[in-house]
DRENDO-1510 file (C-alpha; in Angstrom, 1 decimal, always signed):
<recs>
REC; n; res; u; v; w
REC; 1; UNK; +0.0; +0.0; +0.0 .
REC; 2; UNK; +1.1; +3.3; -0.6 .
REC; 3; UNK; +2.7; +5.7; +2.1 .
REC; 4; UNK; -0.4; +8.0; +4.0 .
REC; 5; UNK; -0.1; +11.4; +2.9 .
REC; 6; UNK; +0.5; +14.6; +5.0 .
REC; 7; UNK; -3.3; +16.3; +5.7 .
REC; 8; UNK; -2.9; +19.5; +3.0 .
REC; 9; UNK; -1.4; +22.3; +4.6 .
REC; 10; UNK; -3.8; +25.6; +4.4 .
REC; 11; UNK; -4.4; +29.2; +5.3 .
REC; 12; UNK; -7.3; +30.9; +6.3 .
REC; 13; UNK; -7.9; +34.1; +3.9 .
REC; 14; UNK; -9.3; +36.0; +6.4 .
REC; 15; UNK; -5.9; +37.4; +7.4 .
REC; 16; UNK; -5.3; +38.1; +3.5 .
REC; 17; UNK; -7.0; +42.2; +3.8 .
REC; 18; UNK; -4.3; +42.7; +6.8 .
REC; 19; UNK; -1.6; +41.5; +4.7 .
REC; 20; UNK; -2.3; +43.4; +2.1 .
REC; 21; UNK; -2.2; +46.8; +4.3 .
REC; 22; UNK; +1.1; +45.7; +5.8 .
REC; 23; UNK; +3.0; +45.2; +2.8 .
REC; 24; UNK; +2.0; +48.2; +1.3 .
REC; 25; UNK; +2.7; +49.6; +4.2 .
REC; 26; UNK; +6.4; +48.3; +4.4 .
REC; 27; UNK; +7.2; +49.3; +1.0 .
REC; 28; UNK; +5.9; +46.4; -0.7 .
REC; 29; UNK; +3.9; +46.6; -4.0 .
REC; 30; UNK; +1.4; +44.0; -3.1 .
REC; 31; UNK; -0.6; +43.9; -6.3 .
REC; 32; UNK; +2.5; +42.5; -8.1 .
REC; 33; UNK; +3.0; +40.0; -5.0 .
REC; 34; UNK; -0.7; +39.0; -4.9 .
REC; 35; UNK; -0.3; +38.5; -9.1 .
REC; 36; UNK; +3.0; +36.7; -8.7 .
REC; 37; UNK; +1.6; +34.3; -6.2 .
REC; 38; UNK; -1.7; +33.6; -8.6 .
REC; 39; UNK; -4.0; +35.6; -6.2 .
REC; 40; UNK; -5.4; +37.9; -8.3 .
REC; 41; UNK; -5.6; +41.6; -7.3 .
REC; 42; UNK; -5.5; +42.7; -3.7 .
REC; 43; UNK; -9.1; +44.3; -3.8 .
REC; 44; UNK; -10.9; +41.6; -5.4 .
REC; 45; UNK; -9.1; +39.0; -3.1 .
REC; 46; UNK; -9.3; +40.7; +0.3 .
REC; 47; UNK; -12.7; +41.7; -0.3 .
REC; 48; UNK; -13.9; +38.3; -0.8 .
REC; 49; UNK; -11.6; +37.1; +2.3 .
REC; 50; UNK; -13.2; +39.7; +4.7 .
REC; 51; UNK; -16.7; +38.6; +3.5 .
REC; 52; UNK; -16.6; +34.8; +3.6 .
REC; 53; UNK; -12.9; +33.5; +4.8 .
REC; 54; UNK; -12.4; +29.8; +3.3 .
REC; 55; UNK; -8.9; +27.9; +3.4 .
REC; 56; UNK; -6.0; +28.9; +0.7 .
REC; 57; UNK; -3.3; +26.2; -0.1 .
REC; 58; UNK; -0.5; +27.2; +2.5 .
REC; 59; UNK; +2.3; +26.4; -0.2 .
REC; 60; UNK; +0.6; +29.3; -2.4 .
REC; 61; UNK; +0.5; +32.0; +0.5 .
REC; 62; UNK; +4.2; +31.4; +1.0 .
REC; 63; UNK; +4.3; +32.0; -2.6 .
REC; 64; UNK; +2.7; +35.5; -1.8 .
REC; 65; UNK; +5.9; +35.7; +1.1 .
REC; 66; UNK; +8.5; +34.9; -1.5 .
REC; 67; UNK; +7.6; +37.2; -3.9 .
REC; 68; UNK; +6.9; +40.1; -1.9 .
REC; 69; UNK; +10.4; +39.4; -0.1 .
REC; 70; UNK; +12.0; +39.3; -3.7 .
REC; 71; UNK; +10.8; +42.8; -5.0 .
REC; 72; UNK; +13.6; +44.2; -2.6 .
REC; 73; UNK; +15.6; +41.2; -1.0 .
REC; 74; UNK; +18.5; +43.3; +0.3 .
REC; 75; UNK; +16.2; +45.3; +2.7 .
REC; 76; UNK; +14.0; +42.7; +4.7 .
REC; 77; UNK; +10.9; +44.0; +3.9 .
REC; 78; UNK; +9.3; +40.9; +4.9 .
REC; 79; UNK; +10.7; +41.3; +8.4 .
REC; 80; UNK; +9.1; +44.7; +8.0 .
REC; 81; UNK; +5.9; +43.6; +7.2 .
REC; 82; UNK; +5.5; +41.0; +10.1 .
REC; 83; UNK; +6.4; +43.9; +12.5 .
REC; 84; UNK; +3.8; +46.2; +10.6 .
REC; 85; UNK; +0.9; +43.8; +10.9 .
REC; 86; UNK; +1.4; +43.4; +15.0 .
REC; 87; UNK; -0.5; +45.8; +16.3 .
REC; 88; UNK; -3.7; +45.9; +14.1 .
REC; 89; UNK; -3.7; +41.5; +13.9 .
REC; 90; UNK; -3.9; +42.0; +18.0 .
REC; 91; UNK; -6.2; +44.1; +17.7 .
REC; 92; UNK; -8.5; +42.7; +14.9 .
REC; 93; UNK; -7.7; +39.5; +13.7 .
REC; 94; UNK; -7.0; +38.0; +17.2 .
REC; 95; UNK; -8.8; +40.2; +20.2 .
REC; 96; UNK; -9.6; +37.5; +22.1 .
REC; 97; UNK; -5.5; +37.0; +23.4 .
REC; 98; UNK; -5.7; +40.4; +25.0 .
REC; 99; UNK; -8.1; +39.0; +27.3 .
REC; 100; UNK; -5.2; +37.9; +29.0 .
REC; 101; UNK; -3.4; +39.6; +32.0 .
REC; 102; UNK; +0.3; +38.4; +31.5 .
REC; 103; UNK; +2.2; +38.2; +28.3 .
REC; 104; UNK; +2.5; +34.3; +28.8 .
REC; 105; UNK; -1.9; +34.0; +28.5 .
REC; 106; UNK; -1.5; +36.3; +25.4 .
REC; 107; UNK; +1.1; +34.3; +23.6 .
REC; 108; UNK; -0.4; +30.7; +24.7 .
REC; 109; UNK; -4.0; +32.1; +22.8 .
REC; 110; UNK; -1.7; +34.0; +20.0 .
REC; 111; UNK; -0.1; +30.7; +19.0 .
REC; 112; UNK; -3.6; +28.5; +19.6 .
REC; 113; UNK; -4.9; +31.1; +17.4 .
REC; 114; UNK; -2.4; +30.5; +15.0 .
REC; 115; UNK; -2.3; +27.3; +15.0 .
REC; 116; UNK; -6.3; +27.0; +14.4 .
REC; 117; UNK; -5.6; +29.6; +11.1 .
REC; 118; UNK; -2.7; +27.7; +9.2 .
REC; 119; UNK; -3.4; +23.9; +9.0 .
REC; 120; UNK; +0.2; +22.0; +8.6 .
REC; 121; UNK; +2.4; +24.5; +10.7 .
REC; 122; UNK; +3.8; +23.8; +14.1 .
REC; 123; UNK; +3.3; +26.6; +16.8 .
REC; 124; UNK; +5.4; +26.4; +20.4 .
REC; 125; UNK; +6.2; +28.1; +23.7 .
REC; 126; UNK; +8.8; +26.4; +25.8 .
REC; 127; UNK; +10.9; +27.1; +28.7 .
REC; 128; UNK; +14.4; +26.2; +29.3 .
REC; 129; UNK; +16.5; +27.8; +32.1 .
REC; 130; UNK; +15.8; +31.2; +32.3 .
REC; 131; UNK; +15.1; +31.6; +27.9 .
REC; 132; UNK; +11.2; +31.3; +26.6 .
REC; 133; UNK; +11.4; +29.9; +23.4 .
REC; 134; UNK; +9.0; +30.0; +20.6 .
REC; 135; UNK; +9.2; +27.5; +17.4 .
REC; 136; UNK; +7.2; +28.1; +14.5 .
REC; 137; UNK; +7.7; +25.5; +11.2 .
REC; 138; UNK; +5.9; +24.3; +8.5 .
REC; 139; UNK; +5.7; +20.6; +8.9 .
REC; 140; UNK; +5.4; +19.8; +4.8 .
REC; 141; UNK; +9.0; +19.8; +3.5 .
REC; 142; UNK; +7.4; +19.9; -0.2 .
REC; 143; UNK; +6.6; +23.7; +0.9 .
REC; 144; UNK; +10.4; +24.3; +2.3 .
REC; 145; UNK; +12.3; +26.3; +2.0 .
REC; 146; UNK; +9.9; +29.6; +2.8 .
REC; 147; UNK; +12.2; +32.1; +3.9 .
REC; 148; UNK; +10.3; +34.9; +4.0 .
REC; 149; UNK; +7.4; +32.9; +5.4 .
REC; 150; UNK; +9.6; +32.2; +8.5 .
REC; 151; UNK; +11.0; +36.2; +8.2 .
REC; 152; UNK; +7.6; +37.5; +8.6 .
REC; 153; UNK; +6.0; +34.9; +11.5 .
REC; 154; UNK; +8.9; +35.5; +13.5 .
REC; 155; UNK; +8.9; +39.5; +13.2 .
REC; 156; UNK; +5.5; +39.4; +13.7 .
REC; 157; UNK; +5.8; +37.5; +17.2 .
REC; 158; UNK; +8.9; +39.3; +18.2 .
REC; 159; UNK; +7.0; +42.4; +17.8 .
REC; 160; UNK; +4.4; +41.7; +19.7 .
REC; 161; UNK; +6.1; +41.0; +22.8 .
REC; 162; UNK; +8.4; +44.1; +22.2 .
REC; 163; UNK; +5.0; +45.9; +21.8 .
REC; 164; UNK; +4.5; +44.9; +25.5 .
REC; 165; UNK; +7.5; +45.2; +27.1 .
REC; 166; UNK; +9.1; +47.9; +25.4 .
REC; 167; UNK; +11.2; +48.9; +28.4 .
REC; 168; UNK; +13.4; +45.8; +28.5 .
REC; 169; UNK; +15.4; +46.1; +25.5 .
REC; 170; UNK; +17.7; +42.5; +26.5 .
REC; 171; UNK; +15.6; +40.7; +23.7 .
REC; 172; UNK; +15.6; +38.8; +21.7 .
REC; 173; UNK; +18.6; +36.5; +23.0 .
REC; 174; UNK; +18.1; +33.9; +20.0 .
REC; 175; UNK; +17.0; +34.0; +16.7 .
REC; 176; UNK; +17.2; +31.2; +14.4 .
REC; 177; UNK; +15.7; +30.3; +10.6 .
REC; 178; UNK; +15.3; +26.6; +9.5 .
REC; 179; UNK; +16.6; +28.6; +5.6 .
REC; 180; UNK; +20.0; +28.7; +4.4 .
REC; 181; UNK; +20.4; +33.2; +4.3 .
REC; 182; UNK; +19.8; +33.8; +0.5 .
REC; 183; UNK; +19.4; +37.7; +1.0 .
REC; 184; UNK; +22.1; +40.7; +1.9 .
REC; 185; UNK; +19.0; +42.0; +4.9 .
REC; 186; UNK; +20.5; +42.9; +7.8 .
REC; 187; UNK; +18.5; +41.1; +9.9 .
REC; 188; UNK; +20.7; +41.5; +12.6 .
REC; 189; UNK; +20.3; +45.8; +12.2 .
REC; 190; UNK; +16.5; +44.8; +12.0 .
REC; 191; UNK; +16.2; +42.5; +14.9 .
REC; 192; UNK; +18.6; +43.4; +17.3 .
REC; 193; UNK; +20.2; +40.1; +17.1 .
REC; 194; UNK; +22.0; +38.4; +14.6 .
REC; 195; UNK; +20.1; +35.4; +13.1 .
REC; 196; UNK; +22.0; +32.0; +13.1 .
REC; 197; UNK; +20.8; +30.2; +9.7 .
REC; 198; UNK; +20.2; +26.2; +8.7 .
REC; 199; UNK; +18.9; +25.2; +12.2 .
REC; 200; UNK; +16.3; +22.8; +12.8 .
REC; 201; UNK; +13.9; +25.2; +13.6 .
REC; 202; UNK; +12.8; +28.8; +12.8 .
REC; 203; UNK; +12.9; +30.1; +16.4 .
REC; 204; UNK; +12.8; +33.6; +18.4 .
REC; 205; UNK; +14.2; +33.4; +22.6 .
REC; 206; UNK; +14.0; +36.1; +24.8 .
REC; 207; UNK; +14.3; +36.0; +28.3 .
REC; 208; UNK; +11.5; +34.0; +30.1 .
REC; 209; UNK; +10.9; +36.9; +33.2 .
REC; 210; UNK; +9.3; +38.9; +30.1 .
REC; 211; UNK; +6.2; +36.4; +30.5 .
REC; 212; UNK; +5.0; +38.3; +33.4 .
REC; 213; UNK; +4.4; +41.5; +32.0 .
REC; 214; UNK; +1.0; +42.7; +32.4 .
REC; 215; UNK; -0.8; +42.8; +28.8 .
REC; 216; UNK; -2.1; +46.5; +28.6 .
REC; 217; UNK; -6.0; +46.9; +27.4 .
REC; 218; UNK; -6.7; +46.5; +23.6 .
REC; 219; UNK; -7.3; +50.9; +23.9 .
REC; 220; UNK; -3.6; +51.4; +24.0 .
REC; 221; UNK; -3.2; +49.2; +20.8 .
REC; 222; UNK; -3.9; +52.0; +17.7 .
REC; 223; UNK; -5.0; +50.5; +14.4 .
REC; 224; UNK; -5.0; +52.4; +11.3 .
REC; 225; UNK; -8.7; +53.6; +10.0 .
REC; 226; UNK; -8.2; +51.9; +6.7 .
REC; 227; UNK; -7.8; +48.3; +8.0 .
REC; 228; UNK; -11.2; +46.7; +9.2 .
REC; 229; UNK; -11.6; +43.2; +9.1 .
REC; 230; UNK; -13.2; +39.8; +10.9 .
REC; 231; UNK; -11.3; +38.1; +13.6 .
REC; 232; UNK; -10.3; +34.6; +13.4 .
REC; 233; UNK; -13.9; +32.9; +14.7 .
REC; 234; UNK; -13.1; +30.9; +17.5 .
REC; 235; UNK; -13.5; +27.2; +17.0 .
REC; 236; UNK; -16.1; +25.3; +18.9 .
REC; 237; UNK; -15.0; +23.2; +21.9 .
REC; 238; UNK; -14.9; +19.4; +20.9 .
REC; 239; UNK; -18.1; +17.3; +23.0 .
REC; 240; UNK; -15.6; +15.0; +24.4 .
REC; 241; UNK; -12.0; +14.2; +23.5 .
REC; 242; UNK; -11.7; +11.5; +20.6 .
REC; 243; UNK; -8.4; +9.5; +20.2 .
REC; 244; UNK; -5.9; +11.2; +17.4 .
REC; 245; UNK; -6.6; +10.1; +13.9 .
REC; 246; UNK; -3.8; +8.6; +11.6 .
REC; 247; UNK; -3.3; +11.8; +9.7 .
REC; 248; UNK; -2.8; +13.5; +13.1 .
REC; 249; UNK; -0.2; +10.6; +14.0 .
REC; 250; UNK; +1.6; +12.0; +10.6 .
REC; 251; UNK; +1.8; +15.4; +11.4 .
REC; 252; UNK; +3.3; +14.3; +15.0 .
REC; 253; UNK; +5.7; +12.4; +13.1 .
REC; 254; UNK; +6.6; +15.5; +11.0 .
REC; 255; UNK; +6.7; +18.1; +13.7 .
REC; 256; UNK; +10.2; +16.1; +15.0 .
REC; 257; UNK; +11.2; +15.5; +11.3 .
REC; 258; UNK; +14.9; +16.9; +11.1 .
REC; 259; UNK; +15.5; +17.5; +15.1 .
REC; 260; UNK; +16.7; +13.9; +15.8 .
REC; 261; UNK; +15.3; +10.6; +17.1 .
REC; 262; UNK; +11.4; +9.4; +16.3 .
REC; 263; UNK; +10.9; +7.0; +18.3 .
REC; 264; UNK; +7.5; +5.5; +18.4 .
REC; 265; UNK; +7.2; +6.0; +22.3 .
REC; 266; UNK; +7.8; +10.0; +21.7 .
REC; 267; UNK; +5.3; +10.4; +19.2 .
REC; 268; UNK; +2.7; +8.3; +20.8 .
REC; 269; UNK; +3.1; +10.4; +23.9 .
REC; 270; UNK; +3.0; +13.3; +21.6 .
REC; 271; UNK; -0.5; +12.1; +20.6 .
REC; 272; UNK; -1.4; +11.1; +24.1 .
REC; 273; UNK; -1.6; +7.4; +23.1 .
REC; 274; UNK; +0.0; +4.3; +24.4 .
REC; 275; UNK; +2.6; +2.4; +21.8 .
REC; 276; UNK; -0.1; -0.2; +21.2 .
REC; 277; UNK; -3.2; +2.5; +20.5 .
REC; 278; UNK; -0.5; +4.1; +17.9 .
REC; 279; UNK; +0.5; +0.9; +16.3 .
REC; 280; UNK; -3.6; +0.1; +16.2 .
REC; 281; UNK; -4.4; +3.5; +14.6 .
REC; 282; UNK; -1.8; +2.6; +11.8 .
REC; 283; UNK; -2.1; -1.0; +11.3 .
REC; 284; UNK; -6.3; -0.2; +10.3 .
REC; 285; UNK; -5.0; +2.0; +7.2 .
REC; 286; UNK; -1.7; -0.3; +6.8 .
REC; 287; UNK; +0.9; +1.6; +7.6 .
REC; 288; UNK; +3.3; +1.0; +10.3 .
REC; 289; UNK; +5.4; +3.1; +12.2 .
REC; 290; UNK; +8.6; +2.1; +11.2 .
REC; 291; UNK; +7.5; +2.6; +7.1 .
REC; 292; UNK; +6.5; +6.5; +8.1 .
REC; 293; UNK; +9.0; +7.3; +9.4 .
REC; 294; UNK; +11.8; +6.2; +6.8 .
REC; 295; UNK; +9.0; +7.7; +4.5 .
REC; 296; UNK; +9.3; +11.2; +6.4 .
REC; 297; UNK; +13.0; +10.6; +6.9 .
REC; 298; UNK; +13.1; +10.5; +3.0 .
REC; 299; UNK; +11.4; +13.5; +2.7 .
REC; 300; UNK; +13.6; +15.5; +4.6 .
REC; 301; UNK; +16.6; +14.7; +3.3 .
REC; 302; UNK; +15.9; +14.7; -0.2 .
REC; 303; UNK; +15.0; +18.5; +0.4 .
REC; 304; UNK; +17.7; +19.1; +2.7 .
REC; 305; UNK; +20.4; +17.2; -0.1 .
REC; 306; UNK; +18.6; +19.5; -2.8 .
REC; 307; UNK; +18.1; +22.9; -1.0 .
REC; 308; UNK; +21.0; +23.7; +2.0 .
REC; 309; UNK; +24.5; +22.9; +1.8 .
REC; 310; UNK; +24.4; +20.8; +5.4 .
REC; 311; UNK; +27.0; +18.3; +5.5 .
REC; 312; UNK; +25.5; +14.4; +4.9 .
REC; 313; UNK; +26.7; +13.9; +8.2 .
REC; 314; UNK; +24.4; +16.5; +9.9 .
REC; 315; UNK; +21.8; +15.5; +7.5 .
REC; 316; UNK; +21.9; +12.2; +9.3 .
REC; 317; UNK; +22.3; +13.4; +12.7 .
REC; 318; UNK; +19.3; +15.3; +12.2 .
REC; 319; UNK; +17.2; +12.5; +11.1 .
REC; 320; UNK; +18.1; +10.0; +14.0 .
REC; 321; UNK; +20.7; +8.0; +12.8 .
REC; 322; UNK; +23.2; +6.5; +14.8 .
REC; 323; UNK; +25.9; +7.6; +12.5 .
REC; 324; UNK; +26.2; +8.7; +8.3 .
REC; 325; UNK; +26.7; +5.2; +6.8 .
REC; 326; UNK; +22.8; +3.7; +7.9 .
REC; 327; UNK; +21.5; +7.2; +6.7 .
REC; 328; UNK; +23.6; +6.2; +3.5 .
REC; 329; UNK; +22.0; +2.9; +3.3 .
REC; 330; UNK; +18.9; +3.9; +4.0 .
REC; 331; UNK; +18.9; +6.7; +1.4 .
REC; 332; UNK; +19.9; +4.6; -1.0 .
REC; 333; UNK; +17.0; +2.3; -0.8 .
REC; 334; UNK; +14.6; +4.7; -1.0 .
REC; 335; UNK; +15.9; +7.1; -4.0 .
REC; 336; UNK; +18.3; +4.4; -6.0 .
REC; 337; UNK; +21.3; +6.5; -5.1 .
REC; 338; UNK; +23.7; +7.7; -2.5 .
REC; 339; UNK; +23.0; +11.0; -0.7 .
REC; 340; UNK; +26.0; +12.3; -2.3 .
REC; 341; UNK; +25.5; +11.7; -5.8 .
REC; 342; UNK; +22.2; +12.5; -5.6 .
REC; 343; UNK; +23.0; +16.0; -4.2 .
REC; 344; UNK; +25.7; +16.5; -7.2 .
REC; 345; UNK; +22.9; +15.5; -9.6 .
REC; 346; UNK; +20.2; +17.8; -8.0 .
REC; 347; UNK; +21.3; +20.2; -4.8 .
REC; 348; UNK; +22.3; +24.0; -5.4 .
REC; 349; UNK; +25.2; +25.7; -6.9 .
</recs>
């Protein structure tokens, strides 16, 4: 039987009229990004999104990222852009996070709220030490690489904490893109921190005290006239909680796709399942663990051999193996060829 795809990975339009604004706003000429992207114009699309939002293929809004990042890739517009939109999207595309009293209560509903508008991404707030650190990837490596995707998302998050606790200026300690740097942005002039490229994740740290800063009332968040659109509708509570469906087994398996070991144990406890519940969930559509993931393994490195210049080695490190000659073997039997010649046949100059 064939390998279970990945669920599609979508959008939600309704954020489209906001995106619109900010690029224009940054400098961007957003009718020739919305044309580039196959969108259509701006007013015809953005209208339709604030009237009835439906789902847009995620691979063809990071289209929309790329070529609004391309008009002027020297000056990280795109950065730009995700810092433009903060303060509006708080205020009218996701209101109900300022509900909360701390920082920590807005960000946990930001990224819920997130998560709930692009299908196939992979929102996260984690502590370690005295760092809060926030993920964001998309799982699909058919989509990768989406720099200016990952540009954007993490501007806009690191400007909304900024926009709360604008007297500390000791952030952000970290910033890292899953993206090879294919622009001459100064990133590190736009961020305050220079950006570490080709890591396993597109991340933003700052310091984890920040959390408790009170979130001041929506009144003291100013949104330009022009801009008036729906809020993300909030998505009805579930009647009771239903054991995770294969395709929700897959996208566990893909959220730890290139940050070393999947074990079955890990993502079953991802899912909240025993071992045995996973393995029952797969064995009814014929898959078994082991199959996705040397079929997700494959994935990852055939885009990581085409697109990055990582060494084999870390490619295999990255994907679990216990050293570069299994990942060589197992390669092999799933492309025809080693990871080597295949990356000399197909991988960037």
């Amino acid at each position: 039987m064939p390998a279970l795809p990945l669920p599609p990975a979508t959008i939600s339009t309704s954020a489209l009229p906001l995106i619109a604004e900010a690029m224009q706003a940054s400098g961007v000429d957003a009718a020739r990004a919305f044309a580039e992207s196959g969108l259509g114009r701006p007013d015809r699309v953005t209208q339709g999104a604030a009237a009835a939002a439906c789902d847009l293929p995620l691979a063809q809004f990071t289209d929309l990222m790329q070529a609004g990042g391309s008009q002027a890739p020297d000056e990280g517009r795109m950065w730009r852009c995700g810092q433009a939109i903060a303060a509006p999207a708080l205020a009218e595309l996701f209101p109900a996070g300022l509900e909360a009293r701390r920082l920590d209560g807005l960000l946990d509903g930001l990224l819920a709220d997130l998560q709930s508008l692009q299908h196939g991404t992979a929102f996260q707030r984690s502590i370690a030490d005295d760092t809060c650190i926030l993920t964001y990837r998309i799982i699909d490596p058919a989509i990768w690489p989406r720099s200016r995707d990952a540009e954007f998302t993490l501007a806009f998050l690191d400007a909304v904490i900024r926009r709360f606790a604008a007297g500390d200026a000791a952030f952000p300690v970290a910033l890292s893109f899953e993206h090879e740097r294919d622009t001459g942005a100064s990133l590190a002039r736009l961020a305050g921190s220079a950006p570490l490229y080709g890591q396993p994740s597109n991340m933003l740290a700052f310091p984890a005290r920040l959390l408790e800063t009170p979130v001041h009332p929506p009144s003291v968040l100013p949104v330009p006239e022009r801009l008036s659109f729906r809020p993300v509708p909030a998505s009805p509570a579930p009647a009771a909680a239903a054991e995770p469906s294969c395709a929700e087994i897959i996208e566990a398996v893909y959220r730890r796709l290139g940050q070393g070991q999947l074990s079955q144990g890990t993502i079953a406890e991802d899912c909240g399942l025993s071992e045995r519940s996973l393995r029952r969930q797969l064995d009814r559509r014929g898959q078994s663990f082991r199959s996705l993931v040397e079929d997700a393994r494959t994935a990852y490195a055939l885009w990581a051999l085409r697109e990055t210049h990582l060494p084999v080695g870390e490619i295999a490190w990255r994907l679990g193996y216990d050293d570069q000659g299994a990942f060589a073997r197992a390669f092999r039997r799933a492309a025809g060829t080693s990871p080597s010649r295949f990356r000399q046949q197909n991988g960037r100059d």
